[in-house]
C-alpha positions in Angstrom: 80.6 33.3 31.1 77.2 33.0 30.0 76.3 30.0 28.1 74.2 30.1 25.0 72.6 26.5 25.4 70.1 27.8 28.1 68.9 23.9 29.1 72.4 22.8 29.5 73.0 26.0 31.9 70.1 24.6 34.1 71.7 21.1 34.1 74.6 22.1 35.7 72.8 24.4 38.5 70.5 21.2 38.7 74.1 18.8 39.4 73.2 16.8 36.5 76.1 15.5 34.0 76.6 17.3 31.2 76.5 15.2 28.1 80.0 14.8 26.3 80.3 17.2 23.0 82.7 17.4 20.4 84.9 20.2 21.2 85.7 22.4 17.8 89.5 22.6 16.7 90.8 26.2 17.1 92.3 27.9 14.6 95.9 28.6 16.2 97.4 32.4 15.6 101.1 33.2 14.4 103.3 34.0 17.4 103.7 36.7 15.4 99.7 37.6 15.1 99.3 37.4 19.1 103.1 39.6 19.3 101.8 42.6 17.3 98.3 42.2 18.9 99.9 42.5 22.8 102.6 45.0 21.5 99.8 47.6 20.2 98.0 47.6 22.8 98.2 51.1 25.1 98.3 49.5 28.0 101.5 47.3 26.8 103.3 50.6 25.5 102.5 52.3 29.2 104.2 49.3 30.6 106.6 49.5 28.4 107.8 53.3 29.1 107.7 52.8 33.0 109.7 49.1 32.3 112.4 51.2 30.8 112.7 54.5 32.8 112.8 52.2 36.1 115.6 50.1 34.3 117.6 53.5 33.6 117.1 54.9 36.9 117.8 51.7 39.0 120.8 51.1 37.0 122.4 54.1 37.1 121.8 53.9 40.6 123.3 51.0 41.0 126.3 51.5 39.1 127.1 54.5 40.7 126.8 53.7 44.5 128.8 50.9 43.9 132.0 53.2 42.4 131.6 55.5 45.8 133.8 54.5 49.0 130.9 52.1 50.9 133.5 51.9 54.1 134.2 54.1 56.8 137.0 54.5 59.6 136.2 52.5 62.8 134.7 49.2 60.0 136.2 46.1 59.8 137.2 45.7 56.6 135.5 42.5 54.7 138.2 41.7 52.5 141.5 43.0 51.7 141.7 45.4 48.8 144.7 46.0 46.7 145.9 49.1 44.7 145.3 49.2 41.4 146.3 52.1 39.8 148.8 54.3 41.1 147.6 57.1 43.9 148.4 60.0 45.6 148.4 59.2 49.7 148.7 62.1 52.3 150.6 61.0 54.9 148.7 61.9 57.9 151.3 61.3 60.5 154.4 62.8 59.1 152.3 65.9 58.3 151.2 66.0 62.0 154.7 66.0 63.0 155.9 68.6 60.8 153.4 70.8 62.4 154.2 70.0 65.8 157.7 71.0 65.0 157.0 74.3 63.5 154.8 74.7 66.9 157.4 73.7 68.9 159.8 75.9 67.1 158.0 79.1 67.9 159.3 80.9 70.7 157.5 81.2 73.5 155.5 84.8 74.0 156.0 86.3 77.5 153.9 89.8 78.5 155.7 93.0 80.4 153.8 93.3 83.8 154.3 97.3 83.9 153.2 97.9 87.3 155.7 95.5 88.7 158.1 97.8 86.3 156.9 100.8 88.4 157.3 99.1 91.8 160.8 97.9 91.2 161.7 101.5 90.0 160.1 102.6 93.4 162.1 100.4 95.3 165.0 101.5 93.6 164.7 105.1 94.3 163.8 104.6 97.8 167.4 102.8 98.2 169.1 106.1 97.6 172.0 106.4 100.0 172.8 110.1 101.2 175.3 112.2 99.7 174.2 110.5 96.0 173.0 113.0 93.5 169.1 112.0 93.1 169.4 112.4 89.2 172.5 110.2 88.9 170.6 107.7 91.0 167.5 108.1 88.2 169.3 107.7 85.7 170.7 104.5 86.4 167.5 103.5 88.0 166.2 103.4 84.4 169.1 102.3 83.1 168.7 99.0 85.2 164.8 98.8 84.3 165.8 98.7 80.6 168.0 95.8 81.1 165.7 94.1 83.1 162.9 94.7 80.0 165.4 92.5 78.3 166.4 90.2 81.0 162.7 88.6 82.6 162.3 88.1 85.8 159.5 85.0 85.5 158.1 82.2 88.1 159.2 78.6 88.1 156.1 77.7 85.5 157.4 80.8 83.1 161.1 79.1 83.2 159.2 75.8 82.5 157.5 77.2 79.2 160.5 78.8 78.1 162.5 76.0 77.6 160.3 73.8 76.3 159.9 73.9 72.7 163.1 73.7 69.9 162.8 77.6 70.1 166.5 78.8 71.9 164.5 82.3 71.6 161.5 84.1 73.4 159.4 86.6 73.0 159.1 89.8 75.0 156.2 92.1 74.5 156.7 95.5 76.5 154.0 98.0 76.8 151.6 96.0 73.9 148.9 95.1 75.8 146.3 92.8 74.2 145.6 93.3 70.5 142.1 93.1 69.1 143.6 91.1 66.1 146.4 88.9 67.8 146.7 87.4 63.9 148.0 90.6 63.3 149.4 91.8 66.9 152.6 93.5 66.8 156.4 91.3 66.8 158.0 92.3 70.3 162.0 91.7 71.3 163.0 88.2 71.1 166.2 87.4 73.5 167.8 84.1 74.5 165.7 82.5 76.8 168.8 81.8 78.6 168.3 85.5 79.9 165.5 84.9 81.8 166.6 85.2 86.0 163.9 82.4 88.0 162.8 85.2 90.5 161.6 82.4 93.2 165.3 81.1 93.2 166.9 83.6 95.5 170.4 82.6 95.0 170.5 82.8 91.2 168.2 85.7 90.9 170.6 87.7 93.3 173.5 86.5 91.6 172.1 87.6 88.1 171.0 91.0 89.6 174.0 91.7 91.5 175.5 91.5 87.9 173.0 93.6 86.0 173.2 96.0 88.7 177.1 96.6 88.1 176.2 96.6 84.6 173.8 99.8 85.3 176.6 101.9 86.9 175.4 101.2 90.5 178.6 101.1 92.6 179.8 97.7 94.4 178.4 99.6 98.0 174.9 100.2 96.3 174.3 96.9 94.5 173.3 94.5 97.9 170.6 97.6 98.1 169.2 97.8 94.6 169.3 93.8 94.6 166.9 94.1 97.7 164.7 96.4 96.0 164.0 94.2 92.9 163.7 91.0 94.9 161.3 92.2 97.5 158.8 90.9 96.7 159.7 88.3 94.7 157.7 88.6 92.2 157.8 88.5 88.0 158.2 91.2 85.7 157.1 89.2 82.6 153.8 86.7 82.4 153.3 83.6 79.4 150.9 85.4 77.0 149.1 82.3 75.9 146.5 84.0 73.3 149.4 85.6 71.7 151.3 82.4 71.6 148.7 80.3 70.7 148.4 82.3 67.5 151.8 82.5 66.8 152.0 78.5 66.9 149.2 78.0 64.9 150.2 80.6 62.5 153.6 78.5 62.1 152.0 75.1 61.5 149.4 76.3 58.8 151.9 77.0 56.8 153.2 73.8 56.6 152.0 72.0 53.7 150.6 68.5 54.1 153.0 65.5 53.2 151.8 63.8 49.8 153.3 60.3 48.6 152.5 58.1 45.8 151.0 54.5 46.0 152.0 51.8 43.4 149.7 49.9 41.8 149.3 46.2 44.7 149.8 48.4 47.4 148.0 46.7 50.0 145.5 48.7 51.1 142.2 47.6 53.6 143.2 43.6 54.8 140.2 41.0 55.9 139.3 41.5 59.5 141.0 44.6 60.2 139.6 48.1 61.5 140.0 50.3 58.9 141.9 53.6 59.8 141.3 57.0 58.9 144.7 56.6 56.6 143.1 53.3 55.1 139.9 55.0 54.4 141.8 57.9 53.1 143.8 55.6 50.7 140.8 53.8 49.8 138.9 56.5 48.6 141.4 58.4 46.4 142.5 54.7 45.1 138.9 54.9 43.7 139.1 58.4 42.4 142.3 57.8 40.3 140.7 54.2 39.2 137.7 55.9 37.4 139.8 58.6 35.7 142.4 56.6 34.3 140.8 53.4 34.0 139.9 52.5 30.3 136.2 51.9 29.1 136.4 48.5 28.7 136.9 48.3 32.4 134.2 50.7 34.0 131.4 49.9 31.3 131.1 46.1 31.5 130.4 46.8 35.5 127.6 49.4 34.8 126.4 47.9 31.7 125.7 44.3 34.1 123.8 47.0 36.6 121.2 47.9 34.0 121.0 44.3 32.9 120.3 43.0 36.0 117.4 45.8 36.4 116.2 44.9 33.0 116.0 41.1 34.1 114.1 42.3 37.5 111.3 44.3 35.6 110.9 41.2 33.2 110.3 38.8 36.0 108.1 41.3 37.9 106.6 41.9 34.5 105.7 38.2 33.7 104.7 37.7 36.9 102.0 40.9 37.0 100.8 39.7 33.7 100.6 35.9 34.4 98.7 36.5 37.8 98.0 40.5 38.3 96.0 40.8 35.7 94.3 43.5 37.5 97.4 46.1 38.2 98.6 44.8 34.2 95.7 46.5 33.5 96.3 49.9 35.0 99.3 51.6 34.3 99.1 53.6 37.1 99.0 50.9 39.4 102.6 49.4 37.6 103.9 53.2 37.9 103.0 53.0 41.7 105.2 49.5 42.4 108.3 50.7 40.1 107.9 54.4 42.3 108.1 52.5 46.0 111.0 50.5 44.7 112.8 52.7 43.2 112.2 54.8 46.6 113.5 52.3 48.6 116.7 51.7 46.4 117.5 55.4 46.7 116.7 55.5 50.2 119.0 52.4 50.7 121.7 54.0 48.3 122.0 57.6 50.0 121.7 56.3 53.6 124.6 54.1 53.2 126.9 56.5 51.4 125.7 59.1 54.0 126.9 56.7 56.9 128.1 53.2 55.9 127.9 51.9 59.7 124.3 51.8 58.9 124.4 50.2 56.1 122.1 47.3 57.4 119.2 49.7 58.9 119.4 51.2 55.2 118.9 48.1 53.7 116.8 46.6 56.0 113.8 49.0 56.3 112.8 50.3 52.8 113.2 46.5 51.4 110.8 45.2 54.6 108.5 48.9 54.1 107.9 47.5 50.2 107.0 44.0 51.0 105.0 45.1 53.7 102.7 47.9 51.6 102.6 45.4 48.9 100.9 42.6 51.2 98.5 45.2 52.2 98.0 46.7 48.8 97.8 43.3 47.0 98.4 39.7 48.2 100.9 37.5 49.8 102.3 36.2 46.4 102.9 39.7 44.9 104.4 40.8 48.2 106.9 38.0 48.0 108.1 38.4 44.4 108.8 42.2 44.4 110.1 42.5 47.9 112.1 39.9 46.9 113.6 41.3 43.5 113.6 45.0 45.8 115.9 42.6 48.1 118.0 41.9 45.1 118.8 45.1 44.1 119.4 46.9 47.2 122.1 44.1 47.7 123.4 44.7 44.8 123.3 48.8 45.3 125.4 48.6 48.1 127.6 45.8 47.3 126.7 44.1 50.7 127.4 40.6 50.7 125.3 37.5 49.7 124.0 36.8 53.4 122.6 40.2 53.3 119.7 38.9 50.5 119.4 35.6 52.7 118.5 38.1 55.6 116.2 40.1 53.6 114.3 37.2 51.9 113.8 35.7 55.5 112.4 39.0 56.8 110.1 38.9 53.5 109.1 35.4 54.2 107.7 36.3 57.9 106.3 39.2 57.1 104.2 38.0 54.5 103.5 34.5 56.3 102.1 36.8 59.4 100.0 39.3 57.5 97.3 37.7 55.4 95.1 40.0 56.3 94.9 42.8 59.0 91.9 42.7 60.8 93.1 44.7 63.9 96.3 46.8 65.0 97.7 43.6 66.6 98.1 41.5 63.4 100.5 44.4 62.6 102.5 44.2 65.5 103.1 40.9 65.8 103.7 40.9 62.4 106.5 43.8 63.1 107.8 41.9 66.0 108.1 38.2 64.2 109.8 39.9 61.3 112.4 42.1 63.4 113.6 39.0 65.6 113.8 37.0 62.4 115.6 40.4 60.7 118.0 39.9 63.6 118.4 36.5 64.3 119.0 35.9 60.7 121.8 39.0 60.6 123.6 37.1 63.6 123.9 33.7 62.0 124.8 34.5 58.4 126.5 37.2 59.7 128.5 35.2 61.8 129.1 32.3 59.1 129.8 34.9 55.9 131.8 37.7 58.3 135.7 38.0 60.0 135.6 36.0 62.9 138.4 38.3 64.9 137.0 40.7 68.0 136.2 43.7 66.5 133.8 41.8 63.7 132.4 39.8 66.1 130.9 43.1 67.6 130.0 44.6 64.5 128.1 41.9 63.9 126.3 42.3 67.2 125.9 45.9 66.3 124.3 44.9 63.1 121.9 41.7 64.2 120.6 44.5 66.4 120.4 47.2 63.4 118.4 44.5 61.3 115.9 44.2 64.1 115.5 48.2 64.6 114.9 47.9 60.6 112.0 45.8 60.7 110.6 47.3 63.6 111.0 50.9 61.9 109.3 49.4 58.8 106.2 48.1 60.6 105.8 51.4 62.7 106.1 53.3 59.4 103.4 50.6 57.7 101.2 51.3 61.0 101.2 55.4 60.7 100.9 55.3 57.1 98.4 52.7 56.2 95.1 55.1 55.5 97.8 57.0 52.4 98.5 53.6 51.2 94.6 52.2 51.1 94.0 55.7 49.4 96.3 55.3 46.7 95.9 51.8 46.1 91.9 51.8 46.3 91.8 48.8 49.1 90.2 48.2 52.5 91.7 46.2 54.4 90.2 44.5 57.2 91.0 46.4 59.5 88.9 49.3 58.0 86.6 46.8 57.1 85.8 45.9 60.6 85.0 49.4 61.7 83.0 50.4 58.3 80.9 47.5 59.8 79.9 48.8 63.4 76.7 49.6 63.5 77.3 53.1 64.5 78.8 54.2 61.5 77.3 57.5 60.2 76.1 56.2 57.2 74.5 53.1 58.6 72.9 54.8 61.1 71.6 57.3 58.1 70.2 54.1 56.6 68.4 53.0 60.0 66.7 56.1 60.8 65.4 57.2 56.9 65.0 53.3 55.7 64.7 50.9 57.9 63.6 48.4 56.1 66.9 48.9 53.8 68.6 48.6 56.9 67.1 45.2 58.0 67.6 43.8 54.0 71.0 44.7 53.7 71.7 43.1 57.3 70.1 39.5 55.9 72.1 40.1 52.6 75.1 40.7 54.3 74.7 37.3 56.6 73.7 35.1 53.4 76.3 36.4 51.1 79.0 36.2 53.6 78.6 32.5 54.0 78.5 32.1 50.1 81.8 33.8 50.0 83.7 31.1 52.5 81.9 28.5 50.3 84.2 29.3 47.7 87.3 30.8 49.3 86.3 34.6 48.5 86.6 37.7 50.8 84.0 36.8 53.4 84.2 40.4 55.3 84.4 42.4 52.3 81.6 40.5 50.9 79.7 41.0 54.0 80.3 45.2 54.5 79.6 45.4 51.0 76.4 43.8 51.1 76.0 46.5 54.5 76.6 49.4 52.3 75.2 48.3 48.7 71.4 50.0 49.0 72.4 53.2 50.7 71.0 54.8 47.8 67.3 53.8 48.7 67.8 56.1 52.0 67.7 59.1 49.4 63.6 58.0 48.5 62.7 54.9 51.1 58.9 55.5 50.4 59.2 54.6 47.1 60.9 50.7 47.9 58.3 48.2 49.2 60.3 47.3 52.4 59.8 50.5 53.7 56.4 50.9 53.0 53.9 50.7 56.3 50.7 50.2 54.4 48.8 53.0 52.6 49.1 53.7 48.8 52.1 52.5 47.1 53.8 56.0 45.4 54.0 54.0 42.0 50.4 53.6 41.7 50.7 57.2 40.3 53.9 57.1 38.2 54.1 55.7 34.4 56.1 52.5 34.3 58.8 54.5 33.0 58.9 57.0 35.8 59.0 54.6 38.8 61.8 53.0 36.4 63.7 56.0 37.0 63.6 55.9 40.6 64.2 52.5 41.5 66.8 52.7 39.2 68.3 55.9 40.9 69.4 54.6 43.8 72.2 53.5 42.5 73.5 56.7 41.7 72.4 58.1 45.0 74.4 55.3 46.7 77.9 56.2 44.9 76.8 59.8 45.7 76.4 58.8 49.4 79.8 56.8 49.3 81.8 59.5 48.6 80.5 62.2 50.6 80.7 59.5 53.2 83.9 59.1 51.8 83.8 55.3 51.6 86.9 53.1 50.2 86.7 52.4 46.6 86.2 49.1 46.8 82.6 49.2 48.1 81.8 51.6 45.4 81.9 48.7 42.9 79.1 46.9 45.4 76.7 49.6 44.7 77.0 50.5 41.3 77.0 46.5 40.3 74.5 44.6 42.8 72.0 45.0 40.1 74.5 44.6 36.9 72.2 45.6 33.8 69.5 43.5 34.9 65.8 43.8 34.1 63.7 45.9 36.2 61.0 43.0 35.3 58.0 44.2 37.4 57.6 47.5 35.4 58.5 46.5 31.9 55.2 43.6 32.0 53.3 46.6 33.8 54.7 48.7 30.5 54.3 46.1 28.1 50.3 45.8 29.2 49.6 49.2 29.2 51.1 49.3 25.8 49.0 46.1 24.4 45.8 47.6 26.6 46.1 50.6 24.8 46.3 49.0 21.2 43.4 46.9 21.7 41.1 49.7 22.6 42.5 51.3 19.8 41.5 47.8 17.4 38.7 47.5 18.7 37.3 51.2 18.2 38.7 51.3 14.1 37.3 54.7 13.5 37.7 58.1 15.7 35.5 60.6 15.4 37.1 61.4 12.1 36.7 58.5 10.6 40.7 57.9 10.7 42.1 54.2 11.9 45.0 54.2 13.8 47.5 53.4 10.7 46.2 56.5 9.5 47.0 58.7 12.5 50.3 57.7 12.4 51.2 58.5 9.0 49.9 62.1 10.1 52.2 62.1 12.7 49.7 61.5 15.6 50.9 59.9 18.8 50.7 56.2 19.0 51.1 53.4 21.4 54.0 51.8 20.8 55.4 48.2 22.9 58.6 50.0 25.5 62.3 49.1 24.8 63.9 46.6 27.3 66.8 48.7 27.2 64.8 51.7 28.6 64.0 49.3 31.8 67.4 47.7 32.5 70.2 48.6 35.2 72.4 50.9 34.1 75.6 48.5 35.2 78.2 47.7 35.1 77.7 44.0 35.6 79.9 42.7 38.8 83.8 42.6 38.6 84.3 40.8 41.3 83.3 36.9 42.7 82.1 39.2 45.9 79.8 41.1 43.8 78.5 38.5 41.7 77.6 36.9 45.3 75.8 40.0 46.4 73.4 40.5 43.3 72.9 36.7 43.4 71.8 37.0 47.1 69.9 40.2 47.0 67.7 38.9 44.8 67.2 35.6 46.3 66.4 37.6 50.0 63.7 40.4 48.1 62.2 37.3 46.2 61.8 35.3 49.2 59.6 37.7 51.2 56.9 37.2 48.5 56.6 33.3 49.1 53.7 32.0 51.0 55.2 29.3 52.4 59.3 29.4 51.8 59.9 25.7 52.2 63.4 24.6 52.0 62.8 23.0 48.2 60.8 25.9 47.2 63.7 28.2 48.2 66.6 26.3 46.8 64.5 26.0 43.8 64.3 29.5 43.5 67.7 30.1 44.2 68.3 27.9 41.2 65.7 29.9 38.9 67.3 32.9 39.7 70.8 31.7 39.4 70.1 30.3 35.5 68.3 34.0 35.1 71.6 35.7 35.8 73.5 33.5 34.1 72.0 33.5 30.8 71.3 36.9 31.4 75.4 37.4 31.1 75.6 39.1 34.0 78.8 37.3 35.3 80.5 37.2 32.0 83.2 39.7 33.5 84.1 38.4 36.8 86.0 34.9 37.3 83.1 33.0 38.6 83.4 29.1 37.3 80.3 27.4 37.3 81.9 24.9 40.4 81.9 28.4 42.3 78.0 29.3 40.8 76.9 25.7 41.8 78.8 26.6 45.8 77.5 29.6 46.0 73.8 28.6 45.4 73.7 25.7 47.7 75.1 28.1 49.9 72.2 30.6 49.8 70.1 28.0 49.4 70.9 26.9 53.2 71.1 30.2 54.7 68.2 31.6 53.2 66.1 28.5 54.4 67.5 29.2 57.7 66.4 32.5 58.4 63.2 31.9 56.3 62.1 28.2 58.0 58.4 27.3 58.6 57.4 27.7 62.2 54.8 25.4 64.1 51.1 26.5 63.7 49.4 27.0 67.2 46.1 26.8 67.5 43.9 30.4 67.1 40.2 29.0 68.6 37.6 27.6 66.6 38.1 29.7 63.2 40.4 27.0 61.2 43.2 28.1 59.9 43.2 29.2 56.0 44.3 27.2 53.4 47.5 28.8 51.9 47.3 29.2 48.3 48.9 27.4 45.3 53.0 27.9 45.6 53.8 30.9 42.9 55.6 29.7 40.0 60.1 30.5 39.8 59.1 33.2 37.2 56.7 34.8 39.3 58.8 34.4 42.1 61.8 36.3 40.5 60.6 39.4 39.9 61.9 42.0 42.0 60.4 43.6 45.6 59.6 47.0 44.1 56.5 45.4 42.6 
């Protein structure tokens, strides 16, 4: 921004008008020039490629989610959905009741209690009356137990079991036991349950006994006997085998196959309002399935073609924005690669989570789209927060096709967010930040919800259920934003404030570094750091970045302090014996060693820019003139001594290749940049100089300060050493009568007291603004 006409420069520092000029007619480019020029560019191309593969990616992603079942049993259904090709349906309930048949159908499994077998055979032989042949009465002892293997005595519960079921058969397993595999355990008798005799009914079990008794070949003398000796006690011979029996029933049931039926195309299938069943979602899902097979192209395509549109219309907004007012992240590619990565994070985080569980669908949403804006507010500004976390908003709407409230909820949780986080200067900022945006979140879910929403019982709950899961959403984003907030001023190469504020503490390693090696570093960065802060809020820039930077922006001089002027006690100055271009060297180091100390320090990136570019390229003035009249010293012995020994003049040594003095290179004494970026560091090498400069005036008097403020102001200036930060000469002409002011503050004239009879000296002629400028290592 450096003007050629150097007079006109000064009127303007000066506040005097600046005469009118005829202002040259430009020669206006072809659209089509300035089209070719941006296209060509690398930085355009890089922009390009991300542009496209984010377009791809989103709108595939897009597309597909919104072809996948976004429902799930237990919803309310948002609107009712018609068939629309035809389906295949299992019917859930009539393949239910099929299997309970076939379960009910298989008989039940009872299990011989062979000890009871022995003890009724017992019995039995005990009864023997006298005079009967003991192996007659065996025999039909066992006769008898073989027909009472085949005719259970069971319990009341046992003659329950039996006759439930559709089975008119059971099962009798004699001398089995329990099979390891009950899959594959051995058929036993099957019988008419009507054969089982209820043991704990006297009556009928005598009656039934007294028959199968006769039926053995026991007499009609010897029956009332034998029936005594079953019935006492009266106890069963056969038990339910439930393992058995359970495997038998579910054997039966597995092989029935599962009732299919077809759905016409209209077939109503999810109505507005209604909790959707498992049948529903069933239907609902394979309605879907059959749709994208036999649906023609000219009905999926126009859907998924509109999905990458819409992505391609995001990135060109986002685009025009970043170049129209980014300039800075248009510039690095990496930076446009980073904001199309979080996005498309969030969209898949959004996309997934919902098709994993739809119920929490609005904590899917919710949280990545709040986690964007909020990084982006950190990472950039307000404005750039706003228009991506609002297009982010757009599309994760569109991903899961929630409804239109859904954006108004998410661009309301954007809004507060951004309007409570301007800049964090402490972990409270954040959480009230966090805690505005989730009752907003919420509040905003409730009402829309409420307005856009089924207004029947079970939606008014869900939308309870999701008011609450909005809030959780913006209270999960914040946390996250909290934990991760070092990653994110890493990547992005920020400070925020609140790092700021701690890199400013006193007890910071490196400042304390600074204090102990250099102190009087440590004091000039201190007065810096209070001048150029209030120059800063004179025209709007970052006050406490300006003010840590000017803290950390000599660091470097800690390295060497004897060799800088404000840490020199007295004694002989180290440069006395050092060449000019040695001591060049050295003052000029420290701003390596600084960027050296910031990282080891490991320092945010920002203030790296402060130390590299508080000096820009400019002259190192005190050691070029003590060059230049070494140099001129040197030839004028040399003209006025002609001859040498030889008889050889000067001229003549040279063309022999003899060493001669020659005048230095203002190159080889200037700063090796780069010139300040930033408004902040254009404020800091304006104010550095002005505080160094000032310690060398006799008597700093408010005019002779602001004068030199001026002076070194127009230096700088037509120096072109803000030519690549956006300083406007309103800001230049704020910013001096800033310093001006607080440099006359801290450097006011104080009241002479009286020292005795010895008057007080005379102080000497006021040094002229060109004197004055040249820098404290002299």
């Amino acid at each position: 921004m450096a003007d050629k006409g150097s007079n006109k420069v000064r009127n303007v520092l000066l506040g005097k008008p600046r005469p009118r000029r005829a202002v040259p007619r430009r020669r206006v480019r072809p659209v089509l020039e300035i089209v070719v020029e941006i296209v060509s560019t690398p930085v355009f191309l890089w922009g390009l490629a991300i542009g496209l593969v984010f377009v791809v990616l989103a709108g595939s992603l897009i597309g597909w989610t919104r072809e996948q079942a976004i429902v799930a049993p237990g919803m309310v259904a948002r609107e009712t959905r018609n068939a629309r090709v035809e389906f295949s349906q299992t019917n859930a309930q009539r393949t239910e009741f099929e299997r309970e048949t076939a379960r009910q159908n298989t008989p039940r499994v009872f299990a011989a209690l062979e000890a009871r077998f022995e003890q009724i055979r017992a019995g039995v032989l005990a009864a023997r009356p006298e005079g009967v042949n003991e192996g007659d009465w065996a025999a039909r002892a066992d006769a008898l137990l073989g027909i009472l293997r085949r005719n259970p005595l069971l319990d009341d519960d046992a003659i329950r079991i039996a006759s439930e079921g559709l089975a008119r058969r059971i099962e009798l397993r004699t001398g089995l036991g329990a099979a390891d595999g009950i899959e594959e355990a051995p058929a036993g008798e099957f019988v008419p349950r009507d054969q089982a005799i209820p043991v704990e009914s006297r009556a009928d079990a005598r009656e039934a006994l007294t028959r199968l008794a006769s039926v053995a070949g026991f007499e009609e003398a010897q029956v009332a006997a034998v029936v005594e000796a079953v019935t006492t006690p009266p106890e069963p011979t056969f038990v339910v085998d439930e393992v058995v029996l359970l495997a038998r029933q579910n054997a039966a049931a597995a092989l029935v196959q599962t009732a299919v039926e077809r759905r016409g195309p209209g077939w109503q299938i999810l109505t507005r309002g209604e909790k959707i069943t498992p049948a529903a979602y069933e239907a609902y899902r394979n309605e879907l399935r059959e749709y994208r097979v036999e649906a023609r192209w000219w009905e999926l395509w126009p859907a998924r073609l509109a999905a990458l549109a819409v992505a391609a219309m995001s990135v060109a907004l986002v685009a025009g924005y970043i170049a129209a007012f980014q300039p800075r992240v248009a510039r690095r590619p990496q930076r446009l690669a980073w904001i199309a990565g979080i996005v498309l994070v969030a969209l898949a985080i959004t996309a997934l989570g919902t098709l994993l569980d739809p119920n929490y669908a609005v904590l899917f949403m919710t949280a990545p789209v709040m986690l964007v804006s909020m990084l982006l507010v950190i990472a950039y500004d307000q404005r750039t927060a706003a228009v991506v976390g609002s297009i982010a908003a757009l599309l994760a709407v569109l991903t899961i096709a929630a409804p239109l409230s859904s954006y108004g909820v998410l661009v309301l949780g954007i809004g507060v967010a951004v309007w409570r986080l301007p800049e964090i200067r402490d972990r409270r900022t954040l959480v009230s930040m966090t805690m505005y945006a989730a009752a907003a979140l919420a509040l905003g879910q409730l009402l829309l919800g409420a307005i856009d929403r089924p207004t029947s019982r079970p939606g008014l709950v869900e939308i309870l259920g999701d008011a609450g899961l909005a809030g959780v959403g913006g209270l999960l984003a914040g946390g996250i934003t909290l934990f991760v907030l070092p990653v994110v001023e890493r990547a992005f190469g920020i400070a925020t404030g609140m790092t700021l504020i701690e890199l400013r503490d006193p007890k910071h390693e490196l400042l304390k570094e600074v204090q102990r090696r250099a102190p009087g570093t440590y004091n000039h960065s201190l007065n810096v750091a209070s001048i150029a802060e209030a120059a800063a809020e004179a025209i709007g820039a970052d006050s406490l970045l300006t003010y840590v930077g000017a803290l950390y922006h000599d660091v470097g001089k800690a390295s060497k302090p004897e060799y800088f002027v404000e840490n020199q006690s007295g004694g002989p100055n180290r440069h006395d014996k050092l060449s000019p271009a040695m001591s060049v060297l050295v003052i000029v180091g420290h701003v390596k060693d600084g960027l050296e100390m910031a990282r080891e320090y490991r320092l945010p990136k920002p203030l790296h820019h402060f130390i590299e570019a508080h000096h820009g390229t400019t002259l190192v003035e005190f050691f070029y003139n003590r060059a230049k009249k070494q140099s001129s010293k040197e030839n004028g012995e040399a003209e006025a001594e002609p001859k040498d020994g030889k008889g050889r003049d000067p001229k003549a040594k040279e063309a022999e290749g003899e060493s001669a003095s020659r005048p230095p290179a203002e190159i080889d004494y200037r700063y090796p940049g780069p010139k300040p970026k930033t408004r902040e560091v254009a404020i800091l090498m304006l104010a550095d100089a002005v505080e160094s400069t000032t310690r060398t005036m006799a008597e700093p008097t408010p005019s002779r300060i602001d004068a030199l403020v001026r002076e070194l102001a127009h230096k700088r200036l037509v120096d072109g050493q803000f030519d690549e930060c956006d300083l406007t000469f309103r800001d230049l002409q704020l910013i001096v009568e800033s310093i001006g002011k607080s440099v006359a503050a801290i450097y006011h004239a104080r009241i002479q007291y009286p020292a005795g009879e010895k008057p007080e000296p005379k102080p000497k002629d006021p040094p002229s603004p060109a004197q004055l400028a040249e820098p404290k290592t002299a």
